[in-house]
ROSE-263164 format. One record per residue: residue in one letter; chain; x, y, z of N, C-alpha, C in turn. Coordinates in pm, whole numbers, m for minus. Layout:
<sites>
(site 'a'; 'A'; (X; Y; Z); (X; Y; Z); (X; Y; Z))
...
</sites>
This chain:
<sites>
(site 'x'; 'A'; (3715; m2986; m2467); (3678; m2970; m2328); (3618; m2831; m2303))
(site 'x'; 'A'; (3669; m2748; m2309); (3624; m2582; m2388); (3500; m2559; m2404))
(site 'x'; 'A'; (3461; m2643; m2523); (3350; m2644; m2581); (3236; m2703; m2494))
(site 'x'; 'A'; (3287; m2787; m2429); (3148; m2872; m2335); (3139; m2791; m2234))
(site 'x'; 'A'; (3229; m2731; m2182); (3235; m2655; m2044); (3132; m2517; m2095))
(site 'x'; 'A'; (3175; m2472; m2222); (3045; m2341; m2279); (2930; m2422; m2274))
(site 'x'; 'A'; (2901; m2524; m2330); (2751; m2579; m2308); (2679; m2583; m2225))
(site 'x'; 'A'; (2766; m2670; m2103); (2724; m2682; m1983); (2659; m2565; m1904))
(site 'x'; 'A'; (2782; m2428; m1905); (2756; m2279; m1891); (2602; m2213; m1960))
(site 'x'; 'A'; (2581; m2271; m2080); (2477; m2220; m2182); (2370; m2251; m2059))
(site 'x'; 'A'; (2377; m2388; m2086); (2268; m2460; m2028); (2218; m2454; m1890))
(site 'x'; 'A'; (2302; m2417; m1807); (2315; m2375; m1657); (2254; m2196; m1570))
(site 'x'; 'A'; (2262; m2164; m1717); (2175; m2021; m1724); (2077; m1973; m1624))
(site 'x'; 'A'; (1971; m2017; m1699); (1821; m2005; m1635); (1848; m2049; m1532))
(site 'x'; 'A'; (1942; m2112; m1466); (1936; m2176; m1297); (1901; m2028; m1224))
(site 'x'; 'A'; (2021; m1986; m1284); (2127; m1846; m1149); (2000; m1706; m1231))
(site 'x'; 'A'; (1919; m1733; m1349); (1888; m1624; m1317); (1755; m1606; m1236))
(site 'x'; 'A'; (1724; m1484; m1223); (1621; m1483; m1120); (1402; m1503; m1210))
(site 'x'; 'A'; (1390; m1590; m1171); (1230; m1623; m1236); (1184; m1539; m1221))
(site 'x'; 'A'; (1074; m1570; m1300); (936; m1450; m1275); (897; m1504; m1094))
(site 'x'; 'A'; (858; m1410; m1006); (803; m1443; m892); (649; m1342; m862))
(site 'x'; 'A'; (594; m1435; m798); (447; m1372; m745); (419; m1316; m633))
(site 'x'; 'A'; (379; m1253; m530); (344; m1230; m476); (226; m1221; m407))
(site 'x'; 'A'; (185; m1234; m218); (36; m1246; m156); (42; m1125; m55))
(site 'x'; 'A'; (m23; m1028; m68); (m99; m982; 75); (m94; m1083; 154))
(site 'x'; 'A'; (m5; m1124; 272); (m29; m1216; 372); (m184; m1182; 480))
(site 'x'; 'A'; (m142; m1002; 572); (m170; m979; 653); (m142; m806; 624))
(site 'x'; 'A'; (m238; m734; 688); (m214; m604; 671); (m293; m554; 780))
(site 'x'; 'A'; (m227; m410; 835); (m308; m332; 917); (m305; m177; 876))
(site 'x'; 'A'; (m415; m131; 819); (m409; 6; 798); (m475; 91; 884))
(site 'x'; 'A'; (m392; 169; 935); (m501; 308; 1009); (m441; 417; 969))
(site 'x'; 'A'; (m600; 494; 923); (m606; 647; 911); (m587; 729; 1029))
(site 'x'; 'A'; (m497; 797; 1045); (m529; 934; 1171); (m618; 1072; 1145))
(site 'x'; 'A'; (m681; 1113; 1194); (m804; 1232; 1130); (m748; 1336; 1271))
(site 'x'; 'A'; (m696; 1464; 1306); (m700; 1541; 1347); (m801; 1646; 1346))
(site 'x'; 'A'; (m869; 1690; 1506); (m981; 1819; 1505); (m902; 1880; 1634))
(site 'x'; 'A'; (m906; 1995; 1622); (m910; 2065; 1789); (m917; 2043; 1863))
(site 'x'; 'A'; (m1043; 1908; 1918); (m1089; 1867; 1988); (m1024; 1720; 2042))
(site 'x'; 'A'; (m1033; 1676; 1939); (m999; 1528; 1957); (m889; 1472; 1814))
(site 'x'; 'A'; (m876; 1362; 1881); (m824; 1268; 1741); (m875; 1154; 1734))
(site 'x'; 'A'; (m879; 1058; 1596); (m938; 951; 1545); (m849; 868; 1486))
(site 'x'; 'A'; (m880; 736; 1497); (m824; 668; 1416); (m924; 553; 1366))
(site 'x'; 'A'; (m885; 536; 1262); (m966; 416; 1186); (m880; 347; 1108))
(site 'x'; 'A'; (m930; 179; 1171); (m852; 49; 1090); (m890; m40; 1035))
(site 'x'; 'A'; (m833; m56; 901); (m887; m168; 880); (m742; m309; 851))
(site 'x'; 'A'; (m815; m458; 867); (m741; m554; 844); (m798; m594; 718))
(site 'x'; 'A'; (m844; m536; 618); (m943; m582; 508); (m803; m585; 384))
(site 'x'; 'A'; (m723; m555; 376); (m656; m537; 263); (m635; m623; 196))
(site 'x'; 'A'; (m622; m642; 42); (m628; m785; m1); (m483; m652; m109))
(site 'x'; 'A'; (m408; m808; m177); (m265; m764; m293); (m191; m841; m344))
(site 'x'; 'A'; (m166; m834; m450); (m80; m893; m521); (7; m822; m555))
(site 'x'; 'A'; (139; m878; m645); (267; m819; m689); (288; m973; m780))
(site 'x'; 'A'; (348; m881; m908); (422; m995; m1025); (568; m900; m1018))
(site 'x'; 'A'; (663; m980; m1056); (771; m986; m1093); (825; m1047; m1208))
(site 'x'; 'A'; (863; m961; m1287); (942; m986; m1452); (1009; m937; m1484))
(site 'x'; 'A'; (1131; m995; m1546); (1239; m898; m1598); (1278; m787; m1542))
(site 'x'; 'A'; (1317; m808; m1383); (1369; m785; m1284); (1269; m625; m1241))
(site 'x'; 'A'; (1162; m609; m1283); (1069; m537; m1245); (927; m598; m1123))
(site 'x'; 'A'; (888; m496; m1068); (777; m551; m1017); (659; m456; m1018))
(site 'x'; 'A'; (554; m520; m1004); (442; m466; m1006); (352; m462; m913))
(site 'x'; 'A'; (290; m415; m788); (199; m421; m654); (61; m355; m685))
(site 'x'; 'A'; (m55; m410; m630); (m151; m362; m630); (m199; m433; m503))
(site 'x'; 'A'; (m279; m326; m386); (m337; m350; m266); (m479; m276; m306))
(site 'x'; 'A'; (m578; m349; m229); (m703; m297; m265); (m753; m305; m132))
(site 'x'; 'A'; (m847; m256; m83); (m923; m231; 30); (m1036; m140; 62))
(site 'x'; 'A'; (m1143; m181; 90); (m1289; m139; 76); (m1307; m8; 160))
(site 'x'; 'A'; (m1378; 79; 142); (m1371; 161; 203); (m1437; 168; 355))
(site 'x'; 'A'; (m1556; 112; 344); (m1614; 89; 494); (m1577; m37; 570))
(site 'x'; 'A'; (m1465; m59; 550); (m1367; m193; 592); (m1303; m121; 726))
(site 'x'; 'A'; (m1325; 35; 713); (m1240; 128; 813); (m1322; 121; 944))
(site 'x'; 'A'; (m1299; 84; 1086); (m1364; 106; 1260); (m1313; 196; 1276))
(site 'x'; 'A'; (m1361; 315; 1313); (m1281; 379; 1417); (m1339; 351; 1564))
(site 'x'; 'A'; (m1449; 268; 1651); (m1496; 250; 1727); (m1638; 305; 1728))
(site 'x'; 'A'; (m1661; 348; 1665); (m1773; 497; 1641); (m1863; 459; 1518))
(site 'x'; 'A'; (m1959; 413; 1508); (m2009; 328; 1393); (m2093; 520; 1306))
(site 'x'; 'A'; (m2158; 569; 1446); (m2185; 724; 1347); (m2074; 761; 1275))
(site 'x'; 'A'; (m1984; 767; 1336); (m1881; 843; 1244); (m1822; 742; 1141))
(site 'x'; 'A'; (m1807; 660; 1160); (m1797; 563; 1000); (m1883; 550; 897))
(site 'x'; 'A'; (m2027; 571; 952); (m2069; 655; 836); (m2089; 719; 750))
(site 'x'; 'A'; (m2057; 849; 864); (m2008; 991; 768); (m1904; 989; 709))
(site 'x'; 'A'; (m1765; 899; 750); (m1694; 892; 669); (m1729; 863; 546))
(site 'x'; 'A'; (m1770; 749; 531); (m1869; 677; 436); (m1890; 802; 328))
(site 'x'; 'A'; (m2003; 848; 407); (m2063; 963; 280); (m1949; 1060; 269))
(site 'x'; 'A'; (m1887; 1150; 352); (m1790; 1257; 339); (m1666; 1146; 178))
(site 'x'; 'A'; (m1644; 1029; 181); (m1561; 1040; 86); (m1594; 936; m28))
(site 'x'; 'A'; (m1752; 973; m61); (m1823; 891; m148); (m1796; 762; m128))
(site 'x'; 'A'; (m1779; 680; m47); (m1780; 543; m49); (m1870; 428; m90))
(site 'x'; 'A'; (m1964; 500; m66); (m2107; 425; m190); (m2062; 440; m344))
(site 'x'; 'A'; (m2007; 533; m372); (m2000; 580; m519); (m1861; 501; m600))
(site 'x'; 'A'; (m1718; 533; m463); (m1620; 461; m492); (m1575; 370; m374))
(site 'x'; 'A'; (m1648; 262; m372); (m1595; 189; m247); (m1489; 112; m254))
(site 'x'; 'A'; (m1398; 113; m321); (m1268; 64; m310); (m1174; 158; m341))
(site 'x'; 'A'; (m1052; 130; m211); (m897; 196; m245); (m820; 137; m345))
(site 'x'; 'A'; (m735; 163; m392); (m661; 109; m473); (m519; 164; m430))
(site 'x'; 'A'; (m393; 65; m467); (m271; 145; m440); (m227; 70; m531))
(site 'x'; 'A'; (m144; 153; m622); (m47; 31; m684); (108; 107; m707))
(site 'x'; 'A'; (205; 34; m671); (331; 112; m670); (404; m21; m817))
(site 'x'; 'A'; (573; m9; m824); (598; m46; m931); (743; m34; m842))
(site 'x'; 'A'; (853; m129; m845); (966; m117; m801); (1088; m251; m858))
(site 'x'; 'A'; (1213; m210; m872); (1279; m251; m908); (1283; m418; m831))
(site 'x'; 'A'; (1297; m488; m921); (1313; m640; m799); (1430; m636; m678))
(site 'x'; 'A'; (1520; m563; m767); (1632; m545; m639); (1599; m502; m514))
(site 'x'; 'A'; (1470; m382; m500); (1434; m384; m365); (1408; m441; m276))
(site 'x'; 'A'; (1322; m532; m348); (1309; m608; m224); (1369; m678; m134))
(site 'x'; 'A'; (1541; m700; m122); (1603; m715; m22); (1691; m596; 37))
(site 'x'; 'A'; (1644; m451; 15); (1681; m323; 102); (1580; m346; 193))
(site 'x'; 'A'; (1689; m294; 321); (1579; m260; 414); (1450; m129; 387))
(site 'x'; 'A'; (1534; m63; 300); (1404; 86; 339); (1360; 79; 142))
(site 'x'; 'A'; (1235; 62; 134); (1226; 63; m7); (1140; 230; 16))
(site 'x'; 'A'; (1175; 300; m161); (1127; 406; m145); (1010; 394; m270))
(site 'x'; 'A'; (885; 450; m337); (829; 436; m419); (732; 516; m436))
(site 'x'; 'A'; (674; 525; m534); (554; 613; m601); (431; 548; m594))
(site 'x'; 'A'; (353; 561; m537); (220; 555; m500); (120; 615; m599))
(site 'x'; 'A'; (44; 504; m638); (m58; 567; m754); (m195; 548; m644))
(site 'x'; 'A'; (m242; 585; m567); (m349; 589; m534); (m519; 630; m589))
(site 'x'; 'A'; (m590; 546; m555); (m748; 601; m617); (m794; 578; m517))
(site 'x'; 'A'; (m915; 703; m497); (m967; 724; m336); (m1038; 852; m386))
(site 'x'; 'A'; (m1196; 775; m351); (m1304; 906; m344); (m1330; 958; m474))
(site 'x'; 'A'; (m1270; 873; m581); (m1311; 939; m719); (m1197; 981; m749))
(site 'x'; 'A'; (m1084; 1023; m691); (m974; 1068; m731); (m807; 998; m777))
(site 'x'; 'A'; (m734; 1016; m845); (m611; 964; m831); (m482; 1037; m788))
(site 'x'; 'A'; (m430; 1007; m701); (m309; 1075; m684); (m181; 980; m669))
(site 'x'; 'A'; (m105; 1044; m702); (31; 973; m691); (99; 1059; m611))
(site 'x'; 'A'; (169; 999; m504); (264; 1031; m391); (483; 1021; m446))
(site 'x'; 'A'; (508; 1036; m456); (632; 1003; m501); (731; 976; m408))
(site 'x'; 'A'; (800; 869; m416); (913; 851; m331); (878; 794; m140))
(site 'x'; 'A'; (775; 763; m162); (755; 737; m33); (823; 626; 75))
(site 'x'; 'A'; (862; 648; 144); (938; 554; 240); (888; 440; 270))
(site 'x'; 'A'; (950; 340; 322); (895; 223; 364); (985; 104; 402))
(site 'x'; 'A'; (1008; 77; 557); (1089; m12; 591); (1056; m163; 566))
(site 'x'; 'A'; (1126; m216; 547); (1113; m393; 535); (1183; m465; 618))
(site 'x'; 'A'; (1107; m541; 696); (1220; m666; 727); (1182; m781; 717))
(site 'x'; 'A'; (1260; m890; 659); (1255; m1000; 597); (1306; m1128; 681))
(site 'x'; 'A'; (1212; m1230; 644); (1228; m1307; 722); (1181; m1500; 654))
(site 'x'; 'A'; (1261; m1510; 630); (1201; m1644; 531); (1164; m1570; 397))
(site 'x'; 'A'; (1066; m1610; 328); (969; m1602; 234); (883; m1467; 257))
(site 'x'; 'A'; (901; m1418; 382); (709; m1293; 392); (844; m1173; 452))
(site 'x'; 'A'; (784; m1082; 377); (856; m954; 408); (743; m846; 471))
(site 'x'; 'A'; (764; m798; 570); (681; m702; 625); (720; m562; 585))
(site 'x'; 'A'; (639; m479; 573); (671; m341; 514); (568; m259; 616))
(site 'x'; 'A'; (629; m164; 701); (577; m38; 736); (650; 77; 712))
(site 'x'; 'A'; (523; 175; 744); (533; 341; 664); (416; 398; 725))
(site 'x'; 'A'; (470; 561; 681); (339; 619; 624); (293; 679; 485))
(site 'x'; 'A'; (206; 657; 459); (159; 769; 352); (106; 870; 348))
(site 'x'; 'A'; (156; 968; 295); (82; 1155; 387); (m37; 1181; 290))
(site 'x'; 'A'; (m120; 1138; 328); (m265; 1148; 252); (m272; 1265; 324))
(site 'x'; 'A'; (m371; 1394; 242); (m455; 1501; 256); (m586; 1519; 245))
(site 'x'; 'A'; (m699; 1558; 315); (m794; 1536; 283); (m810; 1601; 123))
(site 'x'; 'A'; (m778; 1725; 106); (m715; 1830; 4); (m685; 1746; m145))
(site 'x'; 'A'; (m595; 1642; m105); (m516; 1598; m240); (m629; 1482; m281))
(site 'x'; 'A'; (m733; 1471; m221); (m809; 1392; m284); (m991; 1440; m312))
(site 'x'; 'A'; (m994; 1593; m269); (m1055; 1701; m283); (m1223; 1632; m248))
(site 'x'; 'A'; (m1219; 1604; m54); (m1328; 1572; m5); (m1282; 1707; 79))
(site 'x'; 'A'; (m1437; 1739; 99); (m1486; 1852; 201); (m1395; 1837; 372))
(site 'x'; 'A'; (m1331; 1871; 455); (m1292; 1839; 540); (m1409; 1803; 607))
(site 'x'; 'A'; (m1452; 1694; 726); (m1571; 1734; 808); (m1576; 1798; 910))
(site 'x'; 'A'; (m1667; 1855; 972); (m1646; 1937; 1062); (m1733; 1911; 1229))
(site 'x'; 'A'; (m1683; 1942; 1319); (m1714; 1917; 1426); (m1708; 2073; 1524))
(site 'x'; 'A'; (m1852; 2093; 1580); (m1925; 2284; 1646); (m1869; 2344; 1522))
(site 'x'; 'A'; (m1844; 2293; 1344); (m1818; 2415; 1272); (m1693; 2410; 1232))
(site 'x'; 'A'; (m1555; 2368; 1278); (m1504; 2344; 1294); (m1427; 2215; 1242))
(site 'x'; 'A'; (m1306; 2254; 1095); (m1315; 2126; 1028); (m1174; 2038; 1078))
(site 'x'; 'A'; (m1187; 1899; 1020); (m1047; 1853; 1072); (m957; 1918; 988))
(site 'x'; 'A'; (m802; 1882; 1078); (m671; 1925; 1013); (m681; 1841; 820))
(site 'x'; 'A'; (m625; 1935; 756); (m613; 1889; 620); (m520; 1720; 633))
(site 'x'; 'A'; (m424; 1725; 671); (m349; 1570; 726); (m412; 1443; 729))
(site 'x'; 'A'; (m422; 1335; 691); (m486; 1231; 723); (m385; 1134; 702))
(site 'x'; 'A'; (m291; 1140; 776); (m160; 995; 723); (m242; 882; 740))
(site 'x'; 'A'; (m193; 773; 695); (m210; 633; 686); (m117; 554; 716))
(site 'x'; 'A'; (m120; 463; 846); (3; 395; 873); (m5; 240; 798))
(site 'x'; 'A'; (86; 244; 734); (88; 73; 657); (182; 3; 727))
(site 'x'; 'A'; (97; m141; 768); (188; m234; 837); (120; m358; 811))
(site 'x'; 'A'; (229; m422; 626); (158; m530; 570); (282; m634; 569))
(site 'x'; 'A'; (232; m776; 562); (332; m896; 512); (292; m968; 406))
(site 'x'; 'A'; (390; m943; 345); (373; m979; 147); (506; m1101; 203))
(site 'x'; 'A'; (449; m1250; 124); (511; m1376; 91); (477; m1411; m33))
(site 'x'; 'A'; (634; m1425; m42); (655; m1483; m226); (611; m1624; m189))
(site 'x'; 'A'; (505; m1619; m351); (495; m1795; m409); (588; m1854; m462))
</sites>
């Protein structure tokens, strides 16, 4: 009896453990904030496209999003954005973070940000990010403290006058497992 009850156990395994799972960019809203003296800006885009795999209780995220995908209302100045952060040259963002599977049912996940932007890569470390879950699609907002600096574009300038080095990015996306 022993013996069948270990089998059964053997065999019952793969139920309870956890599969490989996939992940979709449902829905995303990103805006940049740009500080001057004068004024402030924001630019958004809903363009974000992402995936995430899960294996062996690891995961893997990558969000991508075009660079002139960004409105700020102001089509001149999306331009210059344009040129100020080579977007002809590198027109796609990239983000890809990497997190334990267990996170994903904490409310606040924290993670390292590999970003590419403007020709450059930077990684952010430890960055915050709330979740709340709901069925299948987990929503995640944050910020990310982008610099104009850490990705070494010219600040632009307005009478002479350049913006604040600061450019956070507010992320507010819903990722649903397949």
């Amino acid at each position: 009896m022993k013996r069948i009850a270990a089998v059964l156990l053997f065999l019952a395994l793969p139920m309870f453990a956890r599969a490989d799972t996939q992940w979709i960019l449902k829905s995303s809203t990103l805006t940049y904030h740009v500080t001057h003296p004068l004024h402030e800006v924001e630019g958004v885009s809903h363009a974000a496209r992402g995936e995430g795999k899960c294996h062996a209780g690891e995961c893997d995220f990558l969000v991508a999003v075009t660079v002139k995908s960004f409105n700020s209302g102001d089509s001149n100045r999306d331009l210059h954005m344009l040129q100020v952060t080579k977007g002809a040259e590198f027109p796609i963002i990239t983000v890809r973070f990497h997190l334990p599977q267990s996170a994903l049912s904490e409310k606040t996940i924290h993670c390292d940000l590999r970003i590419h932007f403007a020709g450059q890569v930077v990684t952010y470390k430890q960055v915050g990010f709330q979740q709340t879950i709901q069925g299948n699609e987990h929503q995640i907002t944050g910020t990310i403290p982008a610099t104009v600096s850490d990705f070494k574009i010219n600040p632009p300038k307005l009478l002479m006058v350049p913006i604040h080095n600061q450019i956070p990015v507010d992320v507010d996306m819903t990722w649903q497992e397949e």
